[in-house]
N, C-alpha and C positions, 0 to 999 in steps of 0.2 A: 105062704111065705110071710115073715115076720117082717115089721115095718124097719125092722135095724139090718136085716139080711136083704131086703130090698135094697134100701139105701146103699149098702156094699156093692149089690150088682150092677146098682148102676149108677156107680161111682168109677167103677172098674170097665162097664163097657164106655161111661165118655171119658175115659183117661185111654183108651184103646184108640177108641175114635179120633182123640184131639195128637195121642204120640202118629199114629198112622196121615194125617191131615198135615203135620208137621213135615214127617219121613219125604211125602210126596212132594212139599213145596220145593222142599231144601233141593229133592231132589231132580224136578225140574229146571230149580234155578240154577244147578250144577250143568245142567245142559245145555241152558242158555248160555251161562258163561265160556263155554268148551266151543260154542256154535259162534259166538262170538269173535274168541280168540282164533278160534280156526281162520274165521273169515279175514282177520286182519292178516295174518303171515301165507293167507293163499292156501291154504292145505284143506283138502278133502278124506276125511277118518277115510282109509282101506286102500290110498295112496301110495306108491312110495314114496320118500323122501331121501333124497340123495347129498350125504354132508361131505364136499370138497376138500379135501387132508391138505394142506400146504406142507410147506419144509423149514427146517431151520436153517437160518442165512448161512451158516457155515459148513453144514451138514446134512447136504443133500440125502432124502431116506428116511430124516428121523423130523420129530416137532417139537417147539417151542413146549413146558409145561405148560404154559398159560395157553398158548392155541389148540394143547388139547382138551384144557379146561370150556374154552369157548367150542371147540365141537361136540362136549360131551353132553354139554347145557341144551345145545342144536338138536343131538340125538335125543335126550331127553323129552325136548318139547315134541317132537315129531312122535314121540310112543305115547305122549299124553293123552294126543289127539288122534290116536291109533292108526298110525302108519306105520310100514314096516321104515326100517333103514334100513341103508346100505352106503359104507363107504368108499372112494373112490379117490386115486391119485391127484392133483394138480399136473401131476407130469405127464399122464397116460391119459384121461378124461377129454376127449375131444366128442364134439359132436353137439347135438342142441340136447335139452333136458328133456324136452319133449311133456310127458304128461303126471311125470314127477317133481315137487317143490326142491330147487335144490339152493342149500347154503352154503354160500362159498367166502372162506375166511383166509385174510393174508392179505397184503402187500402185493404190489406186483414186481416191486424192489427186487433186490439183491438172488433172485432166481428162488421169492419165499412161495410166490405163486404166479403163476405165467397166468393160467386162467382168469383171475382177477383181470390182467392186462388187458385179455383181450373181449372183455364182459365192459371194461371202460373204454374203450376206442371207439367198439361197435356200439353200444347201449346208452353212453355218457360221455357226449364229444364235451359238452362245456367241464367239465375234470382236466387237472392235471396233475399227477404225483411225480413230484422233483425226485430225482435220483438222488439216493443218496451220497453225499460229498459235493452237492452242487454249492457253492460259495452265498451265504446269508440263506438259501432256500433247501436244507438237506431233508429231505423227506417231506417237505411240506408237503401239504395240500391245496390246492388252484382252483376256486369255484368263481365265476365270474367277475374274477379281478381282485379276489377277497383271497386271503393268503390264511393259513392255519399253518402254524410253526410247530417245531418238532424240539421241545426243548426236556430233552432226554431224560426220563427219573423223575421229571419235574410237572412239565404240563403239556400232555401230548393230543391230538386226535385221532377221530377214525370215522371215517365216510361210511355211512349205512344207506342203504340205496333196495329199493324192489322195483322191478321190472318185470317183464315180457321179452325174452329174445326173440326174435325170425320163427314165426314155427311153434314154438313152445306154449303148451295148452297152460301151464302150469308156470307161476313165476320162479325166478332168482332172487335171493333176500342175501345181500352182497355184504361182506363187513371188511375193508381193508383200512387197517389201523397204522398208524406208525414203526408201533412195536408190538409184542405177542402179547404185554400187558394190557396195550389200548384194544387191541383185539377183543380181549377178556372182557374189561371195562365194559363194550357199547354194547356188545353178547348181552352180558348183565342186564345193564341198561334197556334194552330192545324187550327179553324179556320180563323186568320189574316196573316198566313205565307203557307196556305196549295201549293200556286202555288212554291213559293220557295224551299218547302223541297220536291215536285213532281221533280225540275231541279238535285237537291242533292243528294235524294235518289236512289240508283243503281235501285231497283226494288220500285212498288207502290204497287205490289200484297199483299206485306208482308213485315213488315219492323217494327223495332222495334228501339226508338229513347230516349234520356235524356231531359228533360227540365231543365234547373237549372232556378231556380226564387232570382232574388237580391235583395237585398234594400229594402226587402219587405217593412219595415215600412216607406219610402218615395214614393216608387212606386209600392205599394201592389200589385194585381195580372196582371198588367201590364209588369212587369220587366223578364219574363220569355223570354229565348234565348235555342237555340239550343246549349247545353253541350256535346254531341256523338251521334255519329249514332252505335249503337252497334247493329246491323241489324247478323251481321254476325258471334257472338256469342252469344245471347240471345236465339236461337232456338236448338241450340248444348249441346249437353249434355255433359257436360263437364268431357275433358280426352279424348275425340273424334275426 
């Protein structure tokens, strides 16, 4: 073998070597990252994952574009991280979740999700969401004395909260927003920020947090930021 056809071969097995040594890194660090992500929203790849359908406030049956947009982002991440889905009413859906991740999106307002309602009574005494049409407080949100206003179009919230029900092997990752936009928003938000509010958050097991969404009408459900971590009143019953 000539010393120029040498040099070719093994130039071509460490170009073998170094693309294959690459392939593996990337490709570990692709697992990490999955193992990671998993671990922050609670999901176990080969799970199910259960995403809660709410309603539109005036049309019981059908949803919000934007809350389908925010469950289909839900469904998405769940087939990421290889769980099957399976959807499920707000209206019909009782029972605990037991050993499946389930994400439950909506209001508990105007009949957009009952489930929500009673994921915050049982789960999140220190919450409270104002009905809406209550006078200065319509839709707001109540976290330890701290008020999130609901100012329509304009600058809204939406409570993101994970837990453990009674029972359930498998958390709830809760998003009730003002409107189907703010819903959208914290979706977004929850998953384009999850590694940063993992460095943030004191705890990942359980944590309850604010979205505020600005500008909606320039930067629709894009504009959504981290408003509080109200982790450490949200789950107190307050007075305690």
């Amino acid at each position: 073998m000539t010393g120029i056809v040498l040099n070719v071969v093994i130039g071509l097995v460490t170009s073998m070597l170094s693309g294959s040594s690459v392939w593996l890194w990337q490709r570990h660090a692709r697992r990490r990252f999955l193992r990671r992500k998993a671990r922050f929203f609670g999901i176990v790849p080969g799970d199910v994952c259960i995403v809660v359908m709410n309603n539109k406030w005036n049309a019981p049956g059908s949803a919000q574009h934007r809350d389908v947009q925010a469950m289909l982002k839900a469904a998405m991440l769940a087939a990421e991280l290889g769980c099957e889905v399976t959807m499920r009413s707000s209206d019909e859906f009782r029972g605990s979740n037991g050993s499946a991740v389930e994400f439950c999106i909506g209001s508990p307002e105007n009949g957009s999700n009952v489930r929500t309602g009673g994921h915050l009574r049982h789960n999140l005494p220190g919450v409270t969401v104002h009905p809406f049409g209550t006078p200065g407080l319509s839709m707001a949100i109540e976290v330890g004395g701290e008020v999130f206003s609901w100012d329509r179009g304009e600058r809204e919230h939406a409570l993101v909260a994970k837990f453990h029900p009674p029972g359930a092997q498998r958390p709830v990752v809760l998003i009730s927003g003002q409107s189907s936009v703010a819903n959208h928003a914290a979706m977004h938000y929850l998953l384009t920020s999850w590694k940063e509010l993992a460095a943030l958050l004191h705890a990942t097991e359980r944590f309850c947090f604010i979205v505020r969404v600005e500008s909606i009408g320039t930067y629709d459900f894009y504009g959504g930021t981290l408003a509080r971590d109200v982790s450490a009143v949200a789950f107190t019953i307050p007075g305690q």
